[in-house]
Every structure is written in structure tokens, then in C-alpha cells.
C-alpha positions in Angstrom: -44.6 6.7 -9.2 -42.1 4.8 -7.5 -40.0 4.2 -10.8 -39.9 8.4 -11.1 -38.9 8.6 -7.3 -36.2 6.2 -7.9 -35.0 8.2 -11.1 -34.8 11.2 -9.4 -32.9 9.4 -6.4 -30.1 7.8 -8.6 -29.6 11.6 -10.2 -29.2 13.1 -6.9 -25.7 14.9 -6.1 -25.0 12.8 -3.8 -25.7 9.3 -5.3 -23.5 10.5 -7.8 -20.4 11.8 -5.3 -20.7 8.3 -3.3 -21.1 6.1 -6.1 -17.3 8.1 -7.3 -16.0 7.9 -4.1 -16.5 4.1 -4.2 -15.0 3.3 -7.4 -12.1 5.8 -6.5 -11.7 4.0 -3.4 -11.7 0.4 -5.1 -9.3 1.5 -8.3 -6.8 3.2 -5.3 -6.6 -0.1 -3.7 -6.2 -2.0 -6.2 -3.2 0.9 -7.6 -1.5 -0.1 -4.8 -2.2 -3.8 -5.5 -0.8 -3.9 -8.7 2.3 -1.6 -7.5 3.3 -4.4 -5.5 2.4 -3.3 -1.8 0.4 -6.4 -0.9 -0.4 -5.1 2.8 -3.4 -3.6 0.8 -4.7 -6.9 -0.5 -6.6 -7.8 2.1 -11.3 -7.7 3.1 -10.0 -5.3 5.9 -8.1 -3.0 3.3 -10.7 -3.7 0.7 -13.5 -2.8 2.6 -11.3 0.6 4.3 -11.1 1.8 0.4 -14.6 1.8 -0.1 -16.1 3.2 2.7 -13.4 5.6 4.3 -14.1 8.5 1.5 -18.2 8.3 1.4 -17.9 8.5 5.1 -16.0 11.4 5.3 -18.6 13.2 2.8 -21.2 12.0 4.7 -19.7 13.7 8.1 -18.7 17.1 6.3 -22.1 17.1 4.5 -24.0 17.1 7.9 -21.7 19.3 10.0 -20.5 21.9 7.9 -23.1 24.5 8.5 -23.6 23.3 12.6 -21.3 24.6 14.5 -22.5 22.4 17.5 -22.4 19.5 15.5 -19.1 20.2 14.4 -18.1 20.3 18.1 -19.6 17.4 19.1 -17.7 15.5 15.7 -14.3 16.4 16.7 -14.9 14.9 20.6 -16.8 11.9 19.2 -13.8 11.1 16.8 -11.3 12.1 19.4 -13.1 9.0 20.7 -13.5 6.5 18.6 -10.7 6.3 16.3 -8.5 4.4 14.7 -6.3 2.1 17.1 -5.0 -0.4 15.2 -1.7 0.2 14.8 -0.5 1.9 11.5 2.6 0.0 9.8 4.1 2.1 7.5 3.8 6.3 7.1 2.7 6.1 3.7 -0.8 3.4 4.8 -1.0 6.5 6.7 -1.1 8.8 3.8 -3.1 6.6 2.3 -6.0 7.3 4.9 -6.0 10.1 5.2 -5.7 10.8 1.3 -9.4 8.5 1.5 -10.4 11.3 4.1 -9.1 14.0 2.3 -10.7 12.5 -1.2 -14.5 12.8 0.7 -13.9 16.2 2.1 -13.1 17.3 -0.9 -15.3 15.9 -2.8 -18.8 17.5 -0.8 -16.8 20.8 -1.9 -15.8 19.8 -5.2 -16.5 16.9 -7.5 -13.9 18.0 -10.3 -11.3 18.9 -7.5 -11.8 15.7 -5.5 -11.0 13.6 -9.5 -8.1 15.5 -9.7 -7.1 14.4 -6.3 -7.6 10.8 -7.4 -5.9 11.3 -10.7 -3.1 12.4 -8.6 -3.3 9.7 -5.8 -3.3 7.1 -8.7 -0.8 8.4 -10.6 1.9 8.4 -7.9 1.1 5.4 -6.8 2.0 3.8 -10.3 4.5 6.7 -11.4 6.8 5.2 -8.2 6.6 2.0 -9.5 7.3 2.6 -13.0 10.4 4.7 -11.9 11.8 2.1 -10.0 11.2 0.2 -12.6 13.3 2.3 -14.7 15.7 3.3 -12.5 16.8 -0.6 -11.4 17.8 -1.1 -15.3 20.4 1.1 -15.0 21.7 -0.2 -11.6 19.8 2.2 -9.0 16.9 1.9 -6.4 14.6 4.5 -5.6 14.0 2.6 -2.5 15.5 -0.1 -0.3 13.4 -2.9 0.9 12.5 -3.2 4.8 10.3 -5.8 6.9 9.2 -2.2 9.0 7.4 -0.5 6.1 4.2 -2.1 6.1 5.1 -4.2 2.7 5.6 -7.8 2.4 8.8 -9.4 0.9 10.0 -12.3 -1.2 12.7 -13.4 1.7 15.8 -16.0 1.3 17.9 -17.4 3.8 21.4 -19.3 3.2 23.5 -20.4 5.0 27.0 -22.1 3.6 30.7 -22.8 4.8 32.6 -19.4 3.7 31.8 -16.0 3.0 30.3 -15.7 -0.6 31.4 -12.2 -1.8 28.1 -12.7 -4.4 25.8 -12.5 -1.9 27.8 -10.1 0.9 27.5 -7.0 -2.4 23.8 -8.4 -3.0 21.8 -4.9 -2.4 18.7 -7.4 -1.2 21.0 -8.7 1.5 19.7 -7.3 5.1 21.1 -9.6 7.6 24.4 -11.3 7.6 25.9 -13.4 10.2 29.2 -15.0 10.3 30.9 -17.5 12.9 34.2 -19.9 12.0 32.9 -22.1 9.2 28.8 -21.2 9.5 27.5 -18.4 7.6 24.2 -16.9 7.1 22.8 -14.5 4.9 19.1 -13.4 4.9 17.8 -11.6 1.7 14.8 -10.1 0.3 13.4 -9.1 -2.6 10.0 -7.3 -4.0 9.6 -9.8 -6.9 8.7 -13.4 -6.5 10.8 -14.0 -10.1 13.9 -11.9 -8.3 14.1 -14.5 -5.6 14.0 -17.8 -8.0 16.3 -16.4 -10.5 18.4 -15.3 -7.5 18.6 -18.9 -6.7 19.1 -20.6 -9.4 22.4 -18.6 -10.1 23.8 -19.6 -6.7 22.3 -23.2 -6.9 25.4 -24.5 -7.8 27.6 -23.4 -5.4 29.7 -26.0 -3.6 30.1 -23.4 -0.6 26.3 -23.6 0.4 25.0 -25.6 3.0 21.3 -25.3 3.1 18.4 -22.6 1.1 15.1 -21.8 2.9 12.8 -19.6 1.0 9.4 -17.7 2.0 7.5 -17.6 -0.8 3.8 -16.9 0.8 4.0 -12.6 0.6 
């Protein structure tokens, strides 16, 4: 009896919608992963992903025909809500796309794995553009230390101005003073950086090289 009741409990609606949800929320994270925005490679991101859709279909499951309950929802999320700070606008996207992806999916399970399929494939389709795009000498994008994203960062300093590194489009900081000048430099690729370095190695002109390898 118990094996039937737990038959008919893994082919219930809504087994299947969560158990969608959570994979969608795992492959999403790990999309962003492997597109090189390690902010998301973390328990708390990891764990955000999984839950944050599945709780949102839980919520619009229970309130959607309650009008009191939908009332008493918004003032109890007005409430408790998210207060860590949010570092970029797309992490924001990013939740509420997760929100977005449950709401959708009470309404809709084909919709809401369109919505995935689209959430997944612009995630990957910006990468593989820049991807492109930087082979023929362009950047969709410039790289910042205020967008949420970690960096592959250089800093040099050295006795003269190095036009090299002053045209660099990775260079973000420059500072220059008689005979001491310092450059700072990032870049989204750990192989970027070490190649970077190993062409200006040799340069008589450079004082010192610190690199910050740990993004």
C-alpha cells in the first residue's frame, strides 16, 4: 500500500514542476559558472538556484485563488526580504528570472522550459559572442571590479611609461609620478593574465609584478 501511495506521489504535478525547477535552477547556475561569472560559484549561490524557483511555485500555488492570502503575501515579503546587498544588475535579473521561472511554471510547465531555454541560452550566447567578437579586435563588454564578477588582476609598476600597457584595453588604473609608474590591469581569463606577463617579462623598464590570481 505504501509502495502505491508513493507511486502516485512521485507522479503528482507538482513533484514533477519542483523536481524541474531544481534541476533548472542547478544547470542556470552552473550556465553562469562556466560563462565565467564566478560570483555564482558559491553554497550561498548554489543553494539560492535551487530553492528560489520551487519557492516561488509553492507561494503562487497557495495564494492564487485567496485573495486574503494574497494580501497578507505581499506585507509579509514587504517584510522579510532580501537585504543583502545586490552587486551587480544582472545577479538581479538573475533572481528574479528564478522567481519569474516558478511563477511561471504553476501556470505553465512548457512555458516556464522555454523560459529556461531562454535564460540558458543567453547566458552562454553572451559568452560565445564575446568570444567571437574579441578575435576580431572587439569587446562586447569592458571589465569592472563594480559588476558583481571577479577578475584575473595585475599590477606593475616600472621606471617610464610603457606605451604597451598605457593602449592595453585591460588597463583600468594608471598612475604616474617622475620615475614611478603604476599600471593596474585586469583580465576575465586566468591564461590572459600569464600570457600577458610573459610578453612584458622582459622588459628592462619594469620594476616589480604582483599578480592576484585567487578569482
Amino acid at each position: 500500500m505504501s509502495l502505491i501511495n508513493f507511486s502516485e506521489y512521485l507522479q503528482h504535478p507538482y513533484f514533477i514542476k519542483i523536481l524541474f525547477l531544481t534541476i533548472s535552477g542547478i544547470i542556470i547556475r552552473q550556465s553562469l559558472v562556466l560563462s565565467g561569472q564566478r560570483w555564482a560559484n558559491t553554497y550561498h549561490h548554489l543553494g539560492t538556484y535551487i530553492l528560489l524557483p520551487s519557492i516561488a511555485l509553492i507561494i503562487t500555488s497557495v495564494i492564487k485563488s485567496d485573495i486574503a492570502l494574497s494580501l497578507g503575501m505581499i506585507g509579509a515579503l514587504s517584510i522579510v526580504r532580501f537585504r543583502n546587498p545586490v552587486k551587480s544588475p544582472f545577479e538581479l535579473v538573475m533572481f528574479f528570472s528564478l522567481l519569474t521561472l516558478g511563477i511561471t511554471c504553476s501556470v505553465s510547465l512548457n512555458l516556464a522550459f522555454l523560459l529556461f531555454l531562454l535564460i540558458v541560452s543567453v547566458i552562454f550566447g553572451i559568452r560565445l559572442s564575446n568570444i567571437i567578437t574579441r578575435k576580431f579586435g572587439l569587446n562586447l563588454f569592458d571589465y569592472s571590479f563594480g559588476d558583481g564578477n571577479l577578475n584575473y588582476s595585475i599590477e606593475i609598476n616600472s621606471s617610464e611609461r610603457i606605451d604597451e600597457i598605457e593602449n592595453s584595453k585591460s588597463l583600468i588604473y594608471f598612475y604616474h609620478e617622475k620615475n614611478d609608474h603604476y599600471y593596474r590591469l585586469v583580465f576575465n581569463e586566468r591564461n590572459e593574465l600569464k600570457d600577458f606577463e610573459k610578453k612584458i617579462r622582459e622588459d628592462k623598464r619594469i620594476v616589480n609584478v604582483k599578480a592576484d590570481l585567487q578569482s
